[in-house]
C-alpha positions in Angstrom: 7.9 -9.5 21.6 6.7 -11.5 18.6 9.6 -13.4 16.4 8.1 -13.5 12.9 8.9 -16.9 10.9 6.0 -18.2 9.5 6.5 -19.0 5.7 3.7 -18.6 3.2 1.8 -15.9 5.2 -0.9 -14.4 3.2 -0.2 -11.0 2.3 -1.9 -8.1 4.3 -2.4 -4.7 4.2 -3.7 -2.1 6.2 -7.3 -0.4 4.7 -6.4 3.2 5.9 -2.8 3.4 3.9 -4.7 1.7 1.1 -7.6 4.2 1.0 -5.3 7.2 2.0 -1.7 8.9 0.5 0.6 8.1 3.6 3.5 6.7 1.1 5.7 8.8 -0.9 5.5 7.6 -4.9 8.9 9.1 -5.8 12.4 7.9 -6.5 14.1 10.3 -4.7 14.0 11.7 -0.9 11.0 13.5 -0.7 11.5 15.9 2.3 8.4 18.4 1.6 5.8 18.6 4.4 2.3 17.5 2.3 -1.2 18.1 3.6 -4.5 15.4 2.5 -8.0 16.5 2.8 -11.2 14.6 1.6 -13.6 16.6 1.4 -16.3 13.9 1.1 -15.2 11.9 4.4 -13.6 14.9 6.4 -10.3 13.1 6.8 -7.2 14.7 6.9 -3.9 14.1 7.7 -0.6 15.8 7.9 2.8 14.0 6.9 6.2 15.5 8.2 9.5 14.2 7.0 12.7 13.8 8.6 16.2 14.6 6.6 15.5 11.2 5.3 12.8 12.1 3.4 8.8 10.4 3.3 8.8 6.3 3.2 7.9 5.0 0.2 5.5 3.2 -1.2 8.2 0.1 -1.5 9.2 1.1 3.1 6.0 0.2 3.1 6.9 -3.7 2.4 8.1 -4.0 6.2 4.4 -2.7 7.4 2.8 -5.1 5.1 5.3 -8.1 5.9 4.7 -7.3 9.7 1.0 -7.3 8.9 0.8 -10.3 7.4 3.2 -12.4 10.0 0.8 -11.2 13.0 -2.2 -11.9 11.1 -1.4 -15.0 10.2 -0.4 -15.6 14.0 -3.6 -14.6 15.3 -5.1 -17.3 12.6 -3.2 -19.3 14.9 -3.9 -18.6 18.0 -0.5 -17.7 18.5 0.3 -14.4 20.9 1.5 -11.6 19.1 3.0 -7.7 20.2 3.6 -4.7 18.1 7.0 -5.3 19.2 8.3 -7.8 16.6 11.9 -9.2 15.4 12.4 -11.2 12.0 15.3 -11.6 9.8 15.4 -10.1 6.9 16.5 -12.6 4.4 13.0 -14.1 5.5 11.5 -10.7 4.8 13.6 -10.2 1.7 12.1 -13.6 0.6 8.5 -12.8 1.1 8.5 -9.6 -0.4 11.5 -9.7 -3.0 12.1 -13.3 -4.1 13.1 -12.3 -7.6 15.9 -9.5 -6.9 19.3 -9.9 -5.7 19.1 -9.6 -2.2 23.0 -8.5 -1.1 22.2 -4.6 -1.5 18.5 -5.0 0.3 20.2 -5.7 3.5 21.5 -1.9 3.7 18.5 -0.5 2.3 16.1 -1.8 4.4 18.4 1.0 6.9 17.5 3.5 5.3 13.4 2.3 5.1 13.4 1.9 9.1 15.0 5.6 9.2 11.8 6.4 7.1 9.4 5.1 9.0 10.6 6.1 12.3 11.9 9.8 11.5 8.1 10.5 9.7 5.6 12.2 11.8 1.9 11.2 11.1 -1.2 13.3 12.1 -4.2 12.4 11.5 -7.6 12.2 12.2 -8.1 8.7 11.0 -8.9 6.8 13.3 -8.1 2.8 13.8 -9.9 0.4 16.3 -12.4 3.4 16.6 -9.9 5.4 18.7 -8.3 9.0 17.7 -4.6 9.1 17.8 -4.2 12.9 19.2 -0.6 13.6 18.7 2.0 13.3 16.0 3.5 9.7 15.6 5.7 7.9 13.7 4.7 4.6 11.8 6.8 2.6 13.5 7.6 3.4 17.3 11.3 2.2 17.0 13.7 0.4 15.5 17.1 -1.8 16.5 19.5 -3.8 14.5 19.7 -6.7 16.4 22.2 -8.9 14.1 24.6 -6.1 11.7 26.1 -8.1 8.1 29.7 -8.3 8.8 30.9 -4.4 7.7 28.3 -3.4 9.3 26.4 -1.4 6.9 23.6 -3.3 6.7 21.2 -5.9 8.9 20.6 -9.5 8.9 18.1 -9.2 11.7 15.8 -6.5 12.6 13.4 -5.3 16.0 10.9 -2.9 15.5 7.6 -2.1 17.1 4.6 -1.0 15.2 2.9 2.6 16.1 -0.1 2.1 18.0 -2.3 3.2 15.7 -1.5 0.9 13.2 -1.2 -2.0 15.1 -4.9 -0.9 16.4 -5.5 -1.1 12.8 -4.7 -4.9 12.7 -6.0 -5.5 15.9 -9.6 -5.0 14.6 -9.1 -6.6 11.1 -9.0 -3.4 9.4 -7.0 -5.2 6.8 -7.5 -6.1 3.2 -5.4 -9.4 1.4 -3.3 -8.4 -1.3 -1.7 -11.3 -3.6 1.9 -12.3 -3.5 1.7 -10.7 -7.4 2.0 -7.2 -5.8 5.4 -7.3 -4.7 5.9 -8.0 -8.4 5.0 -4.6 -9.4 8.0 -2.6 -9.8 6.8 1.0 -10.6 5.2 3.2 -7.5 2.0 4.3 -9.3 1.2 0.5 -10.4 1.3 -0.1 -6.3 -0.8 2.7 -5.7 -3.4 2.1 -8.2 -3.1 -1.5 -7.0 -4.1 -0.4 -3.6 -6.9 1.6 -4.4 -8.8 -0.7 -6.9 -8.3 -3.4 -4.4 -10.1 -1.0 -1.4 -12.9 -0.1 -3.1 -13.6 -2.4 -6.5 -13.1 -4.9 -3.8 -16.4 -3.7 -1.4 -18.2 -4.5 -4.6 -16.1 -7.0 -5.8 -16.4 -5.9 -9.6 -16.2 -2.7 -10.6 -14.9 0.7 -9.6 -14.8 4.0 -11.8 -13.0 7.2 -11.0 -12.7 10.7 -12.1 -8.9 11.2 -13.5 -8.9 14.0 -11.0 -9.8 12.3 -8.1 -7.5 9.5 -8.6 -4.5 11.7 -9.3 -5.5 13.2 -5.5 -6.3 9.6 -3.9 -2.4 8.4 -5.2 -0.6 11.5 -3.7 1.2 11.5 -6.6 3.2 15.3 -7.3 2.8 14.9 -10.9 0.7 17.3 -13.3 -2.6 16.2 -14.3 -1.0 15.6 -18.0 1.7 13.6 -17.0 -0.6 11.5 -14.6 -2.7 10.8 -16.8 0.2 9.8 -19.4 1.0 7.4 -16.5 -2.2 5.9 -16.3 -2.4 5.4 -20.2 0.7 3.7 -20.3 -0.4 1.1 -17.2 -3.6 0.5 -19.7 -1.5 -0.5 -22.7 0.7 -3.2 -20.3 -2.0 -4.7 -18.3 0.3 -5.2 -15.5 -2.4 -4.9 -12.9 -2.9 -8.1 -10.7 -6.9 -9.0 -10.0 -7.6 -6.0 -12.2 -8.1 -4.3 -15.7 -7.8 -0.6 -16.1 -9.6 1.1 -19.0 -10.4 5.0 -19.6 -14.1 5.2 -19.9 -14.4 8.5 -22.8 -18.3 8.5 -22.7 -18.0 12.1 -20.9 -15.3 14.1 -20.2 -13.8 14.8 -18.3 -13.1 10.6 -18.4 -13.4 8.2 -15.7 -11.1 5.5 -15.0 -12.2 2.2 -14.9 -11.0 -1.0 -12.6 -13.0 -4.1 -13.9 -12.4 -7.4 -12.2 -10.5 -10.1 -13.8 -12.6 -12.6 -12.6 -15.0 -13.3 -15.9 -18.0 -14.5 -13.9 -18.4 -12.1 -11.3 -17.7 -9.8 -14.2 -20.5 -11.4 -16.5 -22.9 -11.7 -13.4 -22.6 -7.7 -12.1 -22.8 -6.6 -16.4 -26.2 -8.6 -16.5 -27.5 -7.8 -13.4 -26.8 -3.8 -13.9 -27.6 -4.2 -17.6 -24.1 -2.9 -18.8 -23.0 -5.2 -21.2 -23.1 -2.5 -24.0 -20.9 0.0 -21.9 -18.8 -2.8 -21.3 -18.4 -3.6 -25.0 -17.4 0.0 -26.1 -15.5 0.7 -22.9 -12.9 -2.8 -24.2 -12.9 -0.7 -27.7 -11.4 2.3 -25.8 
């Protein structure tokens, strides 16, 4: 068993859930069985809810806190399990310094029923392994320390599923800046996630069919109102690391994550020769 408690951990994420739709993006309990299939890598997976519905995208804040806590251990040379126990005004700290923490100590409840009630298959595999039967993304969970009405928890045990913990076992893990727990809207996270998987294999630039991304988020909206979506993350700019612009050269358009970071930006336009799609993709 691992006690998490070290402060200023950098922020880690898992490059499967990044690159694949294994969070629910809506408000409410999602309860619908959902199939994924890429067709260009042959992944699939199959997500089963319990009564409590599909985690969410914001559940997903206990992987990545756990994540980052055994990571940073392992930095260390500290020993770590998948079995791990923290409390959760540190995680609430980490992951949520800016919002009133009283009602996050009954919600995170409800984020461990999530996790544990959701069954998982997949042919992903992590640590180069195949996981062969349903699982949940976290094995179990206990409330080791209830608040005083017991509604909610102070302290928290919960073991990791093997295939994640596999996962961060062989550094299949991406860092994410302490900015993303910032973003408050589902579909910022998600985009987040996916510009930071693949603009950040070439460090610069990423472009995406509208289509494509709409499938890569998971999200259950139309193609219009997706795309509404993603025009109104354009106009704020909220993006950490990342700019989003909508590339109408062709149609249908592509999607565009361009690095923030003006010299790797000015280095990859030279060296591809793109400065003058670069200057009328800004004017979009």
């Amino acid at each position: 068993m691992f006690k998490m408690h070290i402060v200023n951990a950098a922020v880690k994420d898992d490059i499967h859930s990044m690159e694949y739709p294994l969070f629910s993006l809506a408000k409410r309990a999602d309860t619908e069985v959902r199939e994924y299939r890429d067709a260009r890598s042959g992944k699939s997976l199959k997500i089963i809810p319990s009564a409590y519905g599909m985690p969410t995208i914001f559940d997903k804040d206990l992987l990545i806190y756990a994540m980052s806590q055994l990571a940073a251990a392992m930095n260390q040379g500290q020993p770590v399990s998948r079995t791990i126990v923290f409390q959760t005004s540190d995680f609430l700290n980490a992951t949520k310094p800016d919002k009133d923490g009283g009602k996050n100590y009954t919600l995170i409840i409800g984020s461990l029923r999530r996790l544990r009630g959701t069954t998982l298959e997949t042919n992903i595999e992590t640590g180069g392994k195949l996981e062969t039967e349903g699982f949940g993304y976290i094995d179990d969970y206990k409330i080791v320390q209830p608040t005083s009405r017991g509604k909610g928890a102070l302290a928290v045990q919960m073991s990791l599923s093997p295939w994640l913990y596999r996962a961060l076992m062989n550094f299949e893990i991406l860092t994410l800046p302490k900015g993303y727990f910032a973003l408050g809207q589902p579909i910022e996270r998600r985009l987040y996630e996916l510009a930071r998987k693949h603009a950040g294999s070439t460090g610069v630039i990423w472009k995406i069919s509208m289509q494509r991304l709409l499938e890569k988020t998971g999200s259950k909206q139309s193609p219009n109102e997706f795309a509404k979506q993603v025009r109104a993350i354009i106009k704020s700019d909220s993006l950490p690391d990342y700019r989003v612009f909508l590339d109408k050269a062709k149609k249908p358009y592509n999607v565009v994550f361009i690095t923030r970071n003006n010299k790797a930006l000015t280095e990859e336009l030279e060296k591809k020769n793109l400065f003058d799609w670069y200057e009328e993709l800004s004017k979009s």
